[in-house]
C-alpha positions in Angstrom: -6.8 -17.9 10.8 -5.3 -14.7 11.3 -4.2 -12.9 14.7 -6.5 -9.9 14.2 -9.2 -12.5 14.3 -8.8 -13.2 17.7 -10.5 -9.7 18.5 -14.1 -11.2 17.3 -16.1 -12.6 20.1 -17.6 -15.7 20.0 -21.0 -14.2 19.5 -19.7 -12.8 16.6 -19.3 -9.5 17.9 -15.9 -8.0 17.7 -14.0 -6.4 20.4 -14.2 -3.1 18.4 -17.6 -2.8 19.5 -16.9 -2.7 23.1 -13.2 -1.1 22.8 -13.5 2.6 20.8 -10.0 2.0 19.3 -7.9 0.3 16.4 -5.9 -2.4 16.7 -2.9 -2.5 17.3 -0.7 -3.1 13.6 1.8 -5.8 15.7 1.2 -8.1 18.5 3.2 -10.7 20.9 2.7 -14.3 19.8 4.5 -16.6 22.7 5.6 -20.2 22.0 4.9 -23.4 24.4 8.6 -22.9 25.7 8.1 -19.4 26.8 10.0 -18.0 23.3 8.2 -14.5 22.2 8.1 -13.3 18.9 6.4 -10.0 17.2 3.8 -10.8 14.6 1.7 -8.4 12.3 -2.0 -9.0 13.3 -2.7 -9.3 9.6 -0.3 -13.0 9.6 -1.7 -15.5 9.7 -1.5 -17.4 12.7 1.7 -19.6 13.7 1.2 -23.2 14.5 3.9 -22.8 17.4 2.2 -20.0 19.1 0.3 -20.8 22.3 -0.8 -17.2 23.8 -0.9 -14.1 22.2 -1.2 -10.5 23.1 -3.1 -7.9 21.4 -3.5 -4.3 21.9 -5.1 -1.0 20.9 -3.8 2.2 19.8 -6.1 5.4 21.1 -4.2 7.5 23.5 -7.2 9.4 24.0 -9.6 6.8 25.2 -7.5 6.0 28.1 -4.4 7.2 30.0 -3.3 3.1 30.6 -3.2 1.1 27.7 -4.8 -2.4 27.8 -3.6 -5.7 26.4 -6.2 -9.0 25.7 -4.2 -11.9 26.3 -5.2 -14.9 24.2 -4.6 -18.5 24.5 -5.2 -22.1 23.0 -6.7 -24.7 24.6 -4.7 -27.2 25.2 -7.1 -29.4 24.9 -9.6 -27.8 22.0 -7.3 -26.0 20.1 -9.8 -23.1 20.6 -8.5 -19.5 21.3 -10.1 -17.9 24.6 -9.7 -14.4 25.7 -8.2 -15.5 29.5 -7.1 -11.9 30.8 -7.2 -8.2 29.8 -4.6 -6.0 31.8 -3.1 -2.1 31.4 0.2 -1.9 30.1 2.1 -2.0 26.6 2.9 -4.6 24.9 6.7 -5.0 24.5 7.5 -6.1 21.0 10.8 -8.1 21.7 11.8 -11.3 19.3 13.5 -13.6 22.0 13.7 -16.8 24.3 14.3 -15.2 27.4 14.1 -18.6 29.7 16.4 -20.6 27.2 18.4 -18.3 24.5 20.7 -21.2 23.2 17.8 -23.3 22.1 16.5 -23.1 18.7 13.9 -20.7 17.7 10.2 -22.0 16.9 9.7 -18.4 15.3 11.1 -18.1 11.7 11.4 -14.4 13.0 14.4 -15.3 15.5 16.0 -17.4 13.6 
């Protein structure tokens, strides 16, 4: 599954419908051990990655930007929409809580 499927609702209804705006080309993909990474919503998604972030680009449709914060169950493996805030989403590669450890993400290796 891909991170830009994320955006579809489970009613099979995607978030474009109730968000005028296009995705965002990148998003934040976050690892069980707090390590971030920047993914292209059109990769598929990594089996490391416990929440990710998704936003929209559409300066015009409102003066805060908003960002859909996605995460797996840890019991179901399903993806659930569990919180929409304003703000960016700052596309950083790092492990900010442990930067000696190895990286889970191919990208900060």
């Amino acid at each position: 599954m891909k991170y830009r499927k994320l955006l579809t609702l489970s009613s099979g209804e995607t978030q474009k419908n109730l968000h005028p705006a296009v995705p965002k080309q990148q998003c934040l993909i976050w690892s069980e051990n707090h390590e971030h990474a920047v993914a292209s919503i059109d990769d598929e998604i990594h089996p490391q990655a416990k929440r990710v972030w998704l936003g929209f680009e559409d300066p015009n449709w409102c003066a805060h930007p908003v960002i859909y914060a996605y995460e797996k169950h840890w019991k179901t493996g399903n993806w659930e929409l569990v919180e929409r805030k304003k703000g960016n989403i700052p596309l950083v590669n790092n492990n900010p809580f442990k930067p000696d450890s190895e990286s889970v993400f191919p990208v900060n290796k």
